[in-house]
C-alpha positions as CSV (number, residue, x, y, z in Angstrom):
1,X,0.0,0.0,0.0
2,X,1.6,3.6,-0.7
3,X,2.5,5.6,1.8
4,X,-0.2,8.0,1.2
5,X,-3.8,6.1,1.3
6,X,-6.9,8.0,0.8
7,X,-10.0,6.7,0.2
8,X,-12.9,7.8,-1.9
9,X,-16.5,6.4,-0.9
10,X,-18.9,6.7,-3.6
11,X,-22.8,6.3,-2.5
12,X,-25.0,6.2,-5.8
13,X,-26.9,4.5,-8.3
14,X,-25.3,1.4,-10.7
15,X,-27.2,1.7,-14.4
16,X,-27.1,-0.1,-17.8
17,X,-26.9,2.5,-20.5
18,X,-28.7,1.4,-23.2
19,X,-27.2,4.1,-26.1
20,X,-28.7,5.0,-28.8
21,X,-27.1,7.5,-31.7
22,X,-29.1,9.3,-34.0
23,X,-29.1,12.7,-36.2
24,X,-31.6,14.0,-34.4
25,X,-34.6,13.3,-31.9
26,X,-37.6,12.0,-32.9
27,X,-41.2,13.7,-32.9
28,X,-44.1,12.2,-31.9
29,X,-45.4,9.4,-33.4
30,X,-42.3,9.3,-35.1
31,X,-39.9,6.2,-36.0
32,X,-36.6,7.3,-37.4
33,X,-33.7,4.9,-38.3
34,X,-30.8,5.1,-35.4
35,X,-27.1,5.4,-36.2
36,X,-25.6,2.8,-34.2
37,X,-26.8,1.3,-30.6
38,X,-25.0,0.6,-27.3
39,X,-25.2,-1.0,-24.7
40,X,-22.6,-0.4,-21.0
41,X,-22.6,0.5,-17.9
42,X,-22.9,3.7,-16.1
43,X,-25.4,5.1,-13.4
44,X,-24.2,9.0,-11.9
45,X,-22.6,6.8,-8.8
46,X,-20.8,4.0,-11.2
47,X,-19.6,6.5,-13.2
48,X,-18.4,8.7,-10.5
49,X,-16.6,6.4,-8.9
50,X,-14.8,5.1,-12.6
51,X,-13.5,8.3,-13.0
52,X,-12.0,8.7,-9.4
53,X,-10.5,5.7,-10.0
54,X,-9.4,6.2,-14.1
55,X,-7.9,9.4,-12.7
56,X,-5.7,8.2,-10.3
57,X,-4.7,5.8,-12.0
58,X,-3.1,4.8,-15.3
59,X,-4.8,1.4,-17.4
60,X,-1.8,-0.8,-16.9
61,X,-1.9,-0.4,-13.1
62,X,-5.8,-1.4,-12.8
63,X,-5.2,-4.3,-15.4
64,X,-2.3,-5.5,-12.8
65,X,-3.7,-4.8,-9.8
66,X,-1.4,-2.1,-7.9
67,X,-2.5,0.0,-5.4
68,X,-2.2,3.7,-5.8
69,X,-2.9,6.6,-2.8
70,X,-6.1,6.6,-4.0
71,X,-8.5,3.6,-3.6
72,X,-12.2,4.4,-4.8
73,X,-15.2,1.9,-3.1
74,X,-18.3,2.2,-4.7
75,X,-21.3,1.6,-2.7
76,X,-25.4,0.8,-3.7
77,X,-26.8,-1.9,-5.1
78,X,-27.6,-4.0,-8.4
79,X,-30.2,-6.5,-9.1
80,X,-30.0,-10.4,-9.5
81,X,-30.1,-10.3,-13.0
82,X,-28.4,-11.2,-16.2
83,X,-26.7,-7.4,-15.6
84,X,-25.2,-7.3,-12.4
85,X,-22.5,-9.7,-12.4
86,X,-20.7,-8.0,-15.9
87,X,-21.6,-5.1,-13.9
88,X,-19.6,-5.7,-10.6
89,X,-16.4,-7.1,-13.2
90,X,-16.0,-4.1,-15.7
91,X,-16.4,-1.6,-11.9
92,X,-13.1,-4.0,-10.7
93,X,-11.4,-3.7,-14.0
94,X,-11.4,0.3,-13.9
95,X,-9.9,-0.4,-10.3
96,X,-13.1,0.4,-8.0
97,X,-13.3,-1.4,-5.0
98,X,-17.3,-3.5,-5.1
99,X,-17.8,-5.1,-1.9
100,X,-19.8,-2.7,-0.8
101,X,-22.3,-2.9,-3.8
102,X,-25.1,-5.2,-2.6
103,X,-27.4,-7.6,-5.0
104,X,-30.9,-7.5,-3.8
105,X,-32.5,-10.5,-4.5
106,X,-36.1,-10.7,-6.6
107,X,-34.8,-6.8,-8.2
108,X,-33.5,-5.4,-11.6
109,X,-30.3,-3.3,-11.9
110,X,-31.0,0.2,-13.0
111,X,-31.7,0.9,-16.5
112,X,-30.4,4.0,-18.6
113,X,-32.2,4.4,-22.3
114,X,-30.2,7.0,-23.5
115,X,-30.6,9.1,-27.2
116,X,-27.3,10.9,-28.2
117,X,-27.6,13.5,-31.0
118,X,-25.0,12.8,-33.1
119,X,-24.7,16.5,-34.6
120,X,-24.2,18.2,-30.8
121,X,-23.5,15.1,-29.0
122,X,-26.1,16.1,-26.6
123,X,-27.9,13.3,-24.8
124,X,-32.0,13.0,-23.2
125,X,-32.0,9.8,-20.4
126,X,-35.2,7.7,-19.1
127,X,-34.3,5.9,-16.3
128,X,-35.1,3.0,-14.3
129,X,-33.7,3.3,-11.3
130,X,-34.6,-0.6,-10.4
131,X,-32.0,-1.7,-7.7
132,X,-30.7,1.6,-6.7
133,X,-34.2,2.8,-5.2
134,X,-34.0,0.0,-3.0
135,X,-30.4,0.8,-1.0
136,X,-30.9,0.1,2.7
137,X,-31.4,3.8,4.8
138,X,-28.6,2.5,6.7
139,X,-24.8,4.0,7.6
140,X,-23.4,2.8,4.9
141,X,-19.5,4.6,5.4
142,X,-16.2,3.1,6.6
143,X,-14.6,5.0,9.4
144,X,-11.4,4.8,7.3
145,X,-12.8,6.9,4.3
146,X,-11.3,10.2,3.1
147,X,-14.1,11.8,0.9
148,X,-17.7,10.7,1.4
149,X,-19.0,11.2,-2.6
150,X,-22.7,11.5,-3.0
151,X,-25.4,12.4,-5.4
152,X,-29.5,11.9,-5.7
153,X,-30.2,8.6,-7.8
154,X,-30.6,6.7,-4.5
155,X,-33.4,7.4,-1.8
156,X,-33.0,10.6,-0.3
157,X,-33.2,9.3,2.9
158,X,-29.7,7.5,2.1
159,X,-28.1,10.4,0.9
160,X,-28.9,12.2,3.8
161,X,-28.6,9.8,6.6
162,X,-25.0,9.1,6.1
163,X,-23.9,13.2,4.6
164,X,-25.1,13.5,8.5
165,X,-22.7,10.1,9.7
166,X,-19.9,11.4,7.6
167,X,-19.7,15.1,8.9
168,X,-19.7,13.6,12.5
169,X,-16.5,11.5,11.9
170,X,-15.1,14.8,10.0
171,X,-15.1,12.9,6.4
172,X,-14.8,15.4,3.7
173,X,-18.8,15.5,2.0
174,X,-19.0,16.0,-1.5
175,X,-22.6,16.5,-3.4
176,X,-23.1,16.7,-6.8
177,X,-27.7,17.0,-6.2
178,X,-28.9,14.9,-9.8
179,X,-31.6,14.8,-10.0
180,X,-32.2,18.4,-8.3
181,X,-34.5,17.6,-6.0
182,X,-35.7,19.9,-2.9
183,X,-33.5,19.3,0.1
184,X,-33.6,20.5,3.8
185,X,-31.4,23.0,4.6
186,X,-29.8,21.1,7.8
187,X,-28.1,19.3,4.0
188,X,-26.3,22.5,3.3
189,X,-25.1,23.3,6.8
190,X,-21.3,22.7,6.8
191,X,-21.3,21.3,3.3
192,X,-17.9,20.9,2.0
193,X,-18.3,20.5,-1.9
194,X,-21.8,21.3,-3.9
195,X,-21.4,20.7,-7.7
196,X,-24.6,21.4,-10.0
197,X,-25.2,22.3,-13.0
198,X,-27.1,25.4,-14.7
199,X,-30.4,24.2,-14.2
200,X,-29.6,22.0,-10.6
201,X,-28.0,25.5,-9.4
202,X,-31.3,27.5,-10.7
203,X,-33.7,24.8,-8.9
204,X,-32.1,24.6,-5.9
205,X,-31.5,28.1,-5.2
206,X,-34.7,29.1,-5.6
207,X,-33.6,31.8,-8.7
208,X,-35.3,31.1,-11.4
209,X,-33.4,31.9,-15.1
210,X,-30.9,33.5,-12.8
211,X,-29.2,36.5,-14.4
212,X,-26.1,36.5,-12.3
213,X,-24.4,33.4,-10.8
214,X,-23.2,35.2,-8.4
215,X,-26.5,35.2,-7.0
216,X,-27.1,32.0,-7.1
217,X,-23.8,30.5,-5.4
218,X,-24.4,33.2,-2.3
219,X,-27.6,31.3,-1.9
220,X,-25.2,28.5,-1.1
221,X,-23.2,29.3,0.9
222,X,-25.6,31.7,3.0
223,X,-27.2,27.9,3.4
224,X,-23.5,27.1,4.4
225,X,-22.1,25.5,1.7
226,X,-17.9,25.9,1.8
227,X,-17.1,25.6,-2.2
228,X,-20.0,26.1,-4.3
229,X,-18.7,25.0,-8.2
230,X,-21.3,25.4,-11.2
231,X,-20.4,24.0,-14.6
232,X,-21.8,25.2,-17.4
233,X,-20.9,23.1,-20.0
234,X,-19.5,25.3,-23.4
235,X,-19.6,28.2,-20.8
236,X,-17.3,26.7,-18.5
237,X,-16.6,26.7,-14.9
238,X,-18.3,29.6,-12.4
239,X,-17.0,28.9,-8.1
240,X,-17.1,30.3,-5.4
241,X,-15.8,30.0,-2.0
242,X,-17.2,30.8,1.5
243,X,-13.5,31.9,2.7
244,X,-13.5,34.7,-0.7
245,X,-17.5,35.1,-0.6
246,X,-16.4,36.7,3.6
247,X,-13.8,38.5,2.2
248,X,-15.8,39.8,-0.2
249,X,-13.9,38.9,-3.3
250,X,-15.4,38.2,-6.4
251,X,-16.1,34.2,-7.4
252,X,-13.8,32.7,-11.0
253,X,-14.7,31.5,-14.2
254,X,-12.9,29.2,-15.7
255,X,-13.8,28.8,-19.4
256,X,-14.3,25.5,-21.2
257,X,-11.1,24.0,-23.3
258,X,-12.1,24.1,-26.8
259,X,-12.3,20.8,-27.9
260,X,-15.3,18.5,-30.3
261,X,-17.7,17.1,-28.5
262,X,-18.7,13.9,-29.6
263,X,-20.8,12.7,-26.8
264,X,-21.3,14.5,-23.2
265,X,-22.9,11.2,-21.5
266,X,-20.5,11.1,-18.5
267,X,-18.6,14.7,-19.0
268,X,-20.5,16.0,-15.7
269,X,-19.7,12.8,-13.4
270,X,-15.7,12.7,-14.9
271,X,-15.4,16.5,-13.7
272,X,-16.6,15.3,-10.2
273,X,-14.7,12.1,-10.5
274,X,-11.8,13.8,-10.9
275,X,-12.2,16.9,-8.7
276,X,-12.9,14.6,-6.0
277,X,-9.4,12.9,-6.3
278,X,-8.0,16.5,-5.9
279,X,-9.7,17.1,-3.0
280,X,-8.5,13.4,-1.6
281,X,-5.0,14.2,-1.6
282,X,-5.5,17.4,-0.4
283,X,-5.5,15.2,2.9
284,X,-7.5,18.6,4.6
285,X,-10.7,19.7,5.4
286,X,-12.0,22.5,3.5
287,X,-11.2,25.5,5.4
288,X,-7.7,25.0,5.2
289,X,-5.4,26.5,3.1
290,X,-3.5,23.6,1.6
291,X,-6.5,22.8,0.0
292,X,-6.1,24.2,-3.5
293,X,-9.6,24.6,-5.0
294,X,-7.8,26.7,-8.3
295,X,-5.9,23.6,-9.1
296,X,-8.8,21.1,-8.9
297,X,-11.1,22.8,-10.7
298,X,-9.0,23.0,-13.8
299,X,-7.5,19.4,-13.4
300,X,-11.5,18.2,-13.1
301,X,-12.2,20.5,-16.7
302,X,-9.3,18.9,-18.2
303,X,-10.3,15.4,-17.6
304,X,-14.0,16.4,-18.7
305,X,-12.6,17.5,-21.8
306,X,-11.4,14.6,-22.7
307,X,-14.5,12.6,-22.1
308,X,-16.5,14.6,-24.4
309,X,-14.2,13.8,-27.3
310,X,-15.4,9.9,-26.9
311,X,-19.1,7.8,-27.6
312,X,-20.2,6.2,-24.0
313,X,-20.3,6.6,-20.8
314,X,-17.9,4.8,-18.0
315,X,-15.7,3.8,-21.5
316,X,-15.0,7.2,-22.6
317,X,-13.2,8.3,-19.3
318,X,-9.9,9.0,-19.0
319,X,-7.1,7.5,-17.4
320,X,-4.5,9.7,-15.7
321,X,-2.1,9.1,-18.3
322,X,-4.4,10.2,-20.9
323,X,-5.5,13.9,-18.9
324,X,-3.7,16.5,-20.7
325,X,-1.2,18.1,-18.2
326,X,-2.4,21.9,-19.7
């Protein structure tokens, strides 16, 4: 094991993407021809916890097995069907840690049907959530974790019981809300991390077609919220922090790298992935200074911009090797 050994706990949802490309969407009533079809595996939690583990790691080093500073345990649950078992192999093989993923008997693994626009590469998701609605409102956390990573595709209840457990053993609390869905504000009270996007921010702040971001992220961290970080996909990168917000200083943009998008599918999860895995070896909580939110905000856009450029979801994720080092 190396000498430095953090450990990122991801609670969230385990889905098959079903993928399907096509020029554009259909109307209704509607049958159009698709490009191509897909299937893999992904679900907001699966795919966050890939990334932490793709960017900590290079390909040959999952493949054999080594341990890195960073070990990434995924936590929820699959179903007892044809799915799960492929599943819980291809999470192992991008070096995530599964025994913490349960398989509920007599239930289905989640289910992504996703339509990718092959002109934008923008994507529209059903999903069945299946298995993931099912995760036990339990404490689900090991006392040895670093960062606590969590986002909405499980019951509430879940995400909330153990955000509470893991700020009373002083784990780091990451939460990226998707869905946006309302939450009680005892959730933002001494929040480290909140990532959203455009319309997540807007919802849960209460702004509607907000004119200034600003606004929205001193919402936040009014609420109590320590880094508030909103992407905005071509627009970039708008953050905040409470430390700058008291001192009155104004929040950063950071723009988007110019690159083609091919397919966004996982874009969103690989810039928490990896900003996550920043805020790991930071080895700090929050308030202090050694924690360098500058730095992980662009290493978390470059990784994104790199998923972007490929078709699927957990597949298209970088290793660290392949994160472009400006």
């Amino acid at each position: 094991m190396p000498l430095s050994h953090f450990v990122i706990s991801v609670i969230g949802s385990l889905n098959v993407d079903l993928v399907t490309r096509t020029a554009r969407i259909p109307t209704a009533g509607e049958t159009l021809t698709a490009e191509s079809f897909d299937t893999g595996f992904g679900g907001k939690g699966a795919n966050q916890a890939v990334a932490c583990a793709r960017v900590s790691r290079t390909q040959s080093q999952a493949r054999n097995g080594e341990s890195t500073d960073v070990e990434v345990r995924m936590v929820g649950a699959v179903g007892d069907d044809q799915f799960a078992d492929d599943f819980l192999k291809s999470l192992q093989a991008g070096g995530v840690e599964t025994s913490k993923v349960q398989k509920l008997p007599n239930q289905k693994t989640g289910v992504a049907v996703i339509l990718v626009e092959s002109q934008t590469g923008e994507n529209r998701i059903l999903l069945s959530p299946g298995a993931n609605y099912n995760v036990p409102v339990v404490d689900l956390l090991q006392r040895d974790t670093t960062v606590a990573l969590f986002q909405l595709e499980v019951p509430i209840e879940v995400a909330l019981l153990n955000m509470k457990a893991a700020r009373e053993r002083d784990i780091v609390v990451i939460l990226n809300p998707a869905p946006a869905i309302p939450l009680p504000e005892d959730a933002y009270k001494g929040l480290d991390h909140l990532i959203v996007n455009e319309t997540e921010a807007s919802i849960l702040s209460g702004i509607e077609n907000p004119t200034s971001w600003n606004d929205v992220t001193s919402v936040f961290i009014n609420r109590g919220v320590q880094n508030v970080i909103i992407t905005l996909g071509a627009e970039g990168v708008y953050y905040q922090t409470a430390a700058r917000h008291a001192k009155s200083e104004p929040a950063k943009v950071l723009p988007a790298r110019k690159v083609k998008v091919v397919d966004t599918t996982a874009a969103g999860d690989t810039f928490v992935g990896a900003y996550a895995v920043s805020v790991a070896r930071s080895n700090s909580r929050t308030v202090d200074a050694s924690f360098d939110i500058d730095a992980a905000i662009e290493y978390a856009n470059r990784a994104a911009s790199e998923t972007v450029q490929k078709v699927g979801a957990q597949s298209a994720i970088p290793w660290v090797d392949e994160v472009p080092s400006s």
